[in-house]
Structure formats: structure tokens, C-alpha cells
Residue, then its C-alpha position, 0 to 999 in steps of 0.5 A: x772255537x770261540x771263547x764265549x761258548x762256556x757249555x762247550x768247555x764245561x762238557x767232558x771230552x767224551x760227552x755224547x753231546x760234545x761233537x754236535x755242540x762243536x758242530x754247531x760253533x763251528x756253523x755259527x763263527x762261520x755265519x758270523x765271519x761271513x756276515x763281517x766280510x759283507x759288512x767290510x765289502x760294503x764299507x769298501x764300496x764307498x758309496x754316493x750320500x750317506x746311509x748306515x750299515x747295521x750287522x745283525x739286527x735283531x728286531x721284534x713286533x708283538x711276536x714277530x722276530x727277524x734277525x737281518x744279517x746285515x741292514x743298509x739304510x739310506x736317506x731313501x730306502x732300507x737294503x736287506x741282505x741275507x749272507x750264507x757262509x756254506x760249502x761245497x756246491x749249492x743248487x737251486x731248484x725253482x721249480x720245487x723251491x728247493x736248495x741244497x748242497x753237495x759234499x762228497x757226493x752227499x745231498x744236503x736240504x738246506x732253508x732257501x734263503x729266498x723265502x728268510x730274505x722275503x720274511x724280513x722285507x716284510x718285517x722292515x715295511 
């Protein structure tokens, strides 16, 4: 576990709350070493002109939010790219816009990141 999570050390061992807390670390330094290997696989590219790579990005406007997982910028454009560090299999059903995972015979509904990657195009424009 990280070390800065102080609410996760201060619950006793037998908290109700103690499993799902560590449920959600886990699920976060997931993201957040996901989001590092996309960052490092894109410096490794070595692309033509310059252009800057920004991991997490937080922007706001009014009360707008967006946090960008990772944000390319370049003499002629900006690259948004969302990362998901999920296991197990993943489907996308168009038709319904659904996506979801498969684990031990288990369906779980997961946000389509389709729909999170077109809120912060619009945001960037």
C-alpha cells in the first residue's frame, strides 16, 4: 500500500471500513502505474519537433473539472489520452454503449472511457 494514505493506517485492523478502503488503494496505485508506463512509452517514442507530455492534469473552468490522465502538447495540437489499468476481460458493446469486465465468471459495469476521453476533448477546446 502507499505510504501516503494516512486514513488507511489510522482504521483499526478490524474496521468495517478497512477492506473497501484497501480496495480503493489498490484501484488508485493501479491508475497511477498505469498512467507512469504511458508517460515513459510515450518518451521512449522519440518523437519528430517538440511537444511536452503532462501526466495528470488537473484543470478547471467555472465549474467545469477534468483530470486528463495524460496530455501531449505540441507546436500543432494537444493529445489526450485516457489509460485504464483494468483486469480480467473487457467488452464493449456499441450498440448499447456498454463496457464491462469479466472475472471468474462475474460481469462488472464499468464508465466507458469513450464518453470521459469526449468530456476532455471538450474541455481542451
Amino acid at each position: 500500500m502507499s505510504g501516503h494514505f494516512a486514513l488507511f493506517k489510522r482504521l483499526n485492523d478490524g474496521s468495517p471500513s478497512s477492506d473497501f478502503i484497501r480496495e480503493e488503494i489498490r484501484k488508485m496505485d493501479a491508475g497511477v502505474r498505469g498512467e507512469n508506463r504511458l508517460v515513459e512509452r510515450l518518451r521512449e517514442l522519440r518523437l519528430y519537433g517538440k511537444f511536452r507530455v503532462f501526466s495528470d492534469v488537473c484543470l478547471v473552468l467555472d465549474d467545469w473539472k477534468v483530470q486528463i490522465d495524460c496530455l501531449v502538447v505540441t507546436d500543432r495540437c494537444c493529445i489526450v489520452l485516457e489509460s485504464k489499468n483494468i483486469s480480467g476481460r473487457l467488452y464493449f458493446n456499441e450498440e448499447l454503449d456498454e463496457f464491462y469486465k469479466e472475472e471468474n465468471g462475474t460481469e462488472t459495469p464499468i464508465s466507458n472511457p469513450y464518453f470521459q476521453l469526449m468530456r476532455h476533448i471538450r474541455f481542451i477546446s
